[in-house]
N, CA, C and O of each residue as an XYZ file, in Angstrom:
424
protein
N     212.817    268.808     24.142
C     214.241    268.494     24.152
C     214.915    269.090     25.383
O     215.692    268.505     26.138
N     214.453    270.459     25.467
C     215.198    271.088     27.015
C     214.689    270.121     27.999
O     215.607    269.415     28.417
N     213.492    269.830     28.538
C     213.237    269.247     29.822
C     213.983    268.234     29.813
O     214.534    268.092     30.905
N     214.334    267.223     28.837
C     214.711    266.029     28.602
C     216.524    265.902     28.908
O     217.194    265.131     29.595
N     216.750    266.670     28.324
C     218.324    266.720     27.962
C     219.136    268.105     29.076
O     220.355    267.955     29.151
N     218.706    269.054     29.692
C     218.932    269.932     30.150
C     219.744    269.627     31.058
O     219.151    268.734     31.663
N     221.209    269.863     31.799
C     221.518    269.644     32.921
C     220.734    270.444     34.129
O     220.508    271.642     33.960
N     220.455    270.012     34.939
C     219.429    270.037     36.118
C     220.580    270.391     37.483
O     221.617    269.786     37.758
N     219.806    271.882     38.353
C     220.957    271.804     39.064
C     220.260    273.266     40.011
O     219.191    273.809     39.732
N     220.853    273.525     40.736
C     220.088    274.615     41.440
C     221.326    276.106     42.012
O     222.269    275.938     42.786
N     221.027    277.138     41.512
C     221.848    278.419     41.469
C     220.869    279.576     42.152
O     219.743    279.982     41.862
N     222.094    280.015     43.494
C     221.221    280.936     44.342
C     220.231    280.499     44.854
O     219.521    281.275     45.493
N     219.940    279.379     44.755
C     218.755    278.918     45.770
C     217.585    278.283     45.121
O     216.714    277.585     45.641
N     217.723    278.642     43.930
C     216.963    278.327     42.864
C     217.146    277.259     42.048
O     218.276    276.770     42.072
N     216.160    276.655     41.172
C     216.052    275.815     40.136
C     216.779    276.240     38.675
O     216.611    277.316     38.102
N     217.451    275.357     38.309
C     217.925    275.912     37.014
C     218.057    275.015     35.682
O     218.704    273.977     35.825
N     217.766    275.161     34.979
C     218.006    273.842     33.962
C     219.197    274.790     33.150
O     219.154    276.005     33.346
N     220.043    274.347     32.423
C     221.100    275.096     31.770
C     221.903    274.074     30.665
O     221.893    272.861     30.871
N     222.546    274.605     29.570
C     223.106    273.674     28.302
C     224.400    273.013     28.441
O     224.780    272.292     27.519
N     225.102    273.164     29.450
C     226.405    272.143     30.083
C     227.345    272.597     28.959
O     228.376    271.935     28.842
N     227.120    273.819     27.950
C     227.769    273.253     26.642
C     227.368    273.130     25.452
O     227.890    273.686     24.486
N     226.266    272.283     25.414
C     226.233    271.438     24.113
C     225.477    272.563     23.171
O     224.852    273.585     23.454
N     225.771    271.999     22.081
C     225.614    273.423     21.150
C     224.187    273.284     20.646
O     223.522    274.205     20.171
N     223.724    271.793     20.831
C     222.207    271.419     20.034
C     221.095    272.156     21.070
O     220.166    272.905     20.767
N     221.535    271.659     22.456
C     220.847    272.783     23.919
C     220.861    274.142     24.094
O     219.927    274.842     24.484
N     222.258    274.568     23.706
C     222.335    276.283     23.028
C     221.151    276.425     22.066
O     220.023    276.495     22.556
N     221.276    276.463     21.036
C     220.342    276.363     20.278
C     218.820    275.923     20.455
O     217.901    276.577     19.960
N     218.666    274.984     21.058
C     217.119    274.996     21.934
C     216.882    276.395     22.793
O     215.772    276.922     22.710
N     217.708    276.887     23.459
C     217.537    277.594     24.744
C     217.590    278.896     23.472
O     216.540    279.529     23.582
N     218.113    279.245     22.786
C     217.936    280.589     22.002
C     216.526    280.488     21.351
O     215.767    281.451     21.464
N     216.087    279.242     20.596
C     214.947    279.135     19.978
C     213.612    279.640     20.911
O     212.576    280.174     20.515
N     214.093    279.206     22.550
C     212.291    279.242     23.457
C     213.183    280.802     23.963
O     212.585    281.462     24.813
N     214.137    281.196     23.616
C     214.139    282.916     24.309
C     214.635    282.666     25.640
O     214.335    283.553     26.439
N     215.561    281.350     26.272
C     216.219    281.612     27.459
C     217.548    281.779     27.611
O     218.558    281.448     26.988
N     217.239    282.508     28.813
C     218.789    282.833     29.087
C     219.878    281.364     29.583
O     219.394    280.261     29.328
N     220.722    281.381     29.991
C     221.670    280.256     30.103
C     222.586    280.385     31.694
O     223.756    280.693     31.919
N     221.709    280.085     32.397
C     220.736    278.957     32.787
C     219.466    279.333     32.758
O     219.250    280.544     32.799
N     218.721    278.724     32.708
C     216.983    279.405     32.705
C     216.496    278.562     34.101
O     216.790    277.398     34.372
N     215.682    279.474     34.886
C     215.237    279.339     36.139
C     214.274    278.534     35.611
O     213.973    278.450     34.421
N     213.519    277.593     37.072
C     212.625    276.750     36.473
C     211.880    276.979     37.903
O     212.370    276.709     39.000
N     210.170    277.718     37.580
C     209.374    278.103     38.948
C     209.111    276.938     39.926
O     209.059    275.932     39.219
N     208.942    276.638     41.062
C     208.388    275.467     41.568
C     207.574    275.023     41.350
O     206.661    275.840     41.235
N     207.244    273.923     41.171
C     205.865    273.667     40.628
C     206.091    271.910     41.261
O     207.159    271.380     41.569
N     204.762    271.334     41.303
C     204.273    270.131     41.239
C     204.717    269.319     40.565
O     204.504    269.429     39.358
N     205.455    268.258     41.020
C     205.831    267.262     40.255
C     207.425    267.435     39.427
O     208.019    266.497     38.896
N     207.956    269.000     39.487
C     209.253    269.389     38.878
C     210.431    269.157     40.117
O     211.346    268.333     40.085
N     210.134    270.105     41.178
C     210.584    270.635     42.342
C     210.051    269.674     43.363
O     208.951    269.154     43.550
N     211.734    269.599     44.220
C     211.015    268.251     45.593
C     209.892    269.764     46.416
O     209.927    270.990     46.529
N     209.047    268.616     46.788
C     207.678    269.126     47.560
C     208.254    269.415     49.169
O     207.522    269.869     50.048
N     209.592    269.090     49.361
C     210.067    269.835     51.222
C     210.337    271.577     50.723
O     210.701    272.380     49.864
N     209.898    271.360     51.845
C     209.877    273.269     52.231
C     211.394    273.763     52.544
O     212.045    273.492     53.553
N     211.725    274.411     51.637
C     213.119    274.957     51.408
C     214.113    274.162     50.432
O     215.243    274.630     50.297
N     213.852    273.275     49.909
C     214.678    272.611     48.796
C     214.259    272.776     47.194
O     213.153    272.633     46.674
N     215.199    273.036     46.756
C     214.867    273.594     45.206
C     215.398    272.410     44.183
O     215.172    272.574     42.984
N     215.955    271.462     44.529
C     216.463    270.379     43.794
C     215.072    269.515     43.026
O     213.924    269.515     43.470
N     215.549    268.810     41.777
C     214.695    268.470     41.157
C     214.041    267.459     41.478
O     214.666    267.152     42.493
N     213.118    266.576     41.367
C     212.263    265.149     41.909
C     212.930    264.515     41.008
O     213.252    264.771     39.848
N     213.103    263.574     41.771
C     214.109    261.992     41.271
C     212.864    261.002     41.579
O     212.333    260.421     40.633
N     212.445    260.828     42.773
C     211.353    259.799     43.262
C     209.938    260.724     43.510
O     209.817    261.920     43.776
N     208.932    259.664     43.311
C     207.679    260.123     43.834
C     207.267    259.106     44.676
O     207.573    257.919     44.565
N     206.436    259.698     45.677
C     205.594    258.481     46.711
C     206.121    257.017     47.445
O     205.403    256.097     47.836
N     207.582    257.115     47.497
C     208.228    256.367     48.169
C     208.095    256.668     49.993
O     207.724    255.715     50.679
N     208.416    258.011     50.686
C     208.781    258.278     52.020
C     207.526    258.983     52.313
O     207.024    259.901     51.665
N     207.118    258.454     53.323
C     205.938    259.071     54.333
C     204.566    258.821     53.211
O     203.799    259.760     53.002
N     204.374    257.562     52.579
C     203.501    257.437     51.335
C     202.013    257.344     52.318
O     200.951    257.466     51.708
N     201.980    257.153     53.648
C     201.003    257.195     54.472
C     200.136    258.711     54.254
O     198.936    258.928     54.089
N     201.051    259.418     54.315
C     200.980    261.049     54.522
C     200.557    261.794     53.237
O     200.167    262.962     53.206
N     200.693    260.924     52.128
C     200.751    261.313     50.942
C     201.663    260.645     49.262
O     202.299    259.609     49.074
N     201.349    261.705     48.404
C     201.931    261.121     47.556
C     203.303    262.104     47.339
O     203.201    262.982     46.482
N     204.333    262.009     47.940
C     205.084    263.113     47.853
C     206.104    263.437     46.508
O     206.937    262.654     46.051
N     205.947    264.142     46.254
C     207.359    264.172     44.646
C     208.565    265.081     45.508
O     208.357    266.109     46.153
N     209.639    264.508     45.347
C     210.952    264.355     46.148
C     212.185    264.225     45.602
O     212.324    263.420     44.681
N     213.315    265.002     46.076
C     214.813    264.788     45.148
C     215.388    263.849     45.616
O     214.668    263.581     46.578
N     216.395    262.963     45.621
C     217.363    262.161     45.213
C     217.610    261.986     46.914
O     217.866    260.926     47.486
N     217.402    263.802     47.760
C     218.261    263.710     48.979
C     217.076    263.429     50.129
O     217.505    262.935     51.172
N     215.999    263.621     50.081
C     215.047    263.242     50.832
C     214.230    262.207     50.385
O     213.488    261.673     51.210
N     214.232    261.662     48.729
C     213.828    260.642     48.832
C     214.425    259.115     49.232
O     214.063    257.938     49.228
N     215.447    259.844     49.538
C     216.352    258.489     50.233
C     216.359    258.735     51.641
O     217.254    258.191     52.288
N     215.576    259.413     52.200
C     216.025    259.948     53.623
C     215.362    258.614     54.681
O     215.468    257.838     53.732
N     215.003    258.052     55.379
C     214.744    257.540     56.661
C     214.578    258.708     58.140
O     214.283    258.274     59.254
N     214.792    259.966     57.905
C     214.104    260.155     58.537
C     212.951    260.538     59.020
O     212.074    259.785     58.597
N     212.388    261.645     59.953
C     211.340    261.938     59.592
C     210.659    262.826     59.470
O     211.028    263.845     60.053
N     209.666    262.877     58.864
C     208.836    263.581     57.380
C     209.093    265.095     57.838
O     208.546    265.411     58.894
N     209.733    265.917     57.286
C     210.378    266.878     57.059
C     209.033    267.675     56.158
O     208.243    267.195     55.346
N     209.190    269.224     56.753
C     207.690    269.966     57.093
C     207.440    270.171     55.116
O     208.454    270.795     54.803
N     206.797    269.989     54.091
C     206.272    269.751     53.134
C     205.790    271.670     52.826
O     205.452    272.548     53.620
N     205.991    271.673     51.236
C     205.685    273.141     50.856
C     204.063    273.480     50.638
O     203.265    272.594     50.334
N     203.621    275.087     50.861
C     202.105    274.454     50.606
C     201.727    273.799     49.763
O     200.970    272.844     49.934
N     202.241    274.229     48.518
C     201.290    274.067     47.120
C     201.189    272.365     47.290
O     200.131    271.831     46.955
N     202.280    271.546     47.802
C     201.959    269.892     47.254
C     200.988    269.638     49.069
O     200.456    268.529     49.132
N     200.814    270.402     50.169
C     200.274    270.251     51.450
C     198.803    269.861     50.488
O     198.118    268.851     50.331
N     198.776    271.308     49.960
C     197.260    271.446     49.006
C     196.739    270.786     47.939
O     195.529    270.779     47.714
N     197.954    269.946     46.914
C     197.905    268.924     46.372
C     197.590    267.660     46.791
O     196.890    267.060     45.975
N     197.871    267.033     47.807
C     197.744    265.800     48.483
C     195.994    266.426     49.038
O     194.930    265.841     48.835
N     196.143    267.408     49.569
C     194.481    267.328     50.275
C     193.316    267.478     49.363
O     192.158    267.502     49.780
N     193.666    267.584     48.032
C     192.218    267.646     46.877
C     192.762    266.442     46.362
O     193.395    266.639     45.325
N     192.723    265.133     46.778
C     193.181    263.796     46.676
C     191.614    263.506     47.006
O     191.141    263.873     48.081
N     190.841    262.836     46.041
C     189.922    261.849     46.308
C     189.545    260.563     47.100
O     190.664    260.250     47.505
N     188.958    259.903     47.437
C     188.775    258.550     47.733
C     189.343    257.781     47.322
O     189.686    256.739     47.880
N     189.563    258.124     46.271
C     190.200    256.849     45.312
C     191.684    257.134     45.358
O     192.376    256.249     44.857
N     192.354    258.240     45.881
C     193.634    258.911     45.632
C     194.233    259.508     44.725
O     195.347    260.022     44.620
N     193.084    259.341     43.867
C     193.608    260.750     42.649
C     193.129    261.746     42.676
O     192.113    262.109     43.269
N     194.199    262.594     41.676
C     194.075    264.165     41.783
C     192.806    264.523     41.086
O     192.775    263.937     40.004
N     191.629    265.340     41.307
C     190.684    265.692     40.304
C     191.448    266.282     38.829
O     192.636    266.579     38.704
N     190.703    266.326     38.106
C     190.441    265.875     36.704
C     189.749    267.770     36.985
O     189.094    268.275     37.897
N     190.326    268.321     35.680
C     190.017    269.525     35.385
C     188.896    269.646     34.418
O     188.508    270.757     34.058
């Protein structure tokens, strides 16, 4: 219900998901033990993959799809320009990309 419903938004530099309010999201966020807003770590596929942006992925694999499969916010996946320097962890994601272009299988 939090990932789903959470307002999405970034504080201090950071990722934040937080309850806007609503009392059913209060209540989620007391049940998993977070505080209000609760930080959200970078990670793959959550967080756009440019180096220094903490905003959430709106698009995947639209810009520079040559280069990769990139997961991207709202402001660079609309961007035209060009390909703007990428964080390691998704550098290192795209390069354990198979033949086939998928990610290995754990």
């Amino acid at each position: 219900m939090v990932w789903q419903f959470s307002h999405r938004g970034v504080k201090n530099g950071k990722s934040v998901l937080h309850t806007g309010g609503l009392s059913a999201l209060e209540s989620a966020f007391e049940t998993l033990g977070w505080s209000d807003p609760h930080y959200v770590e970078d990670m793959n596929g959550v967080i756009c993959d440019v180096e220094g942006c903490a905003e959430f992925v709106s698009n995947q694999g639209i810009n520079w799809s040559e280069k990769g499969y990139w997961c991207l916010c709202s402001e660079h996946g609309f961007s035209k320009n060009e390909m703007p320097t990428m964080k390691g962890r998704a550098i290192e994601r795209e390069a354990s990309r198979g033949s086939d272009g998928c990610l290995p299988t754990k």
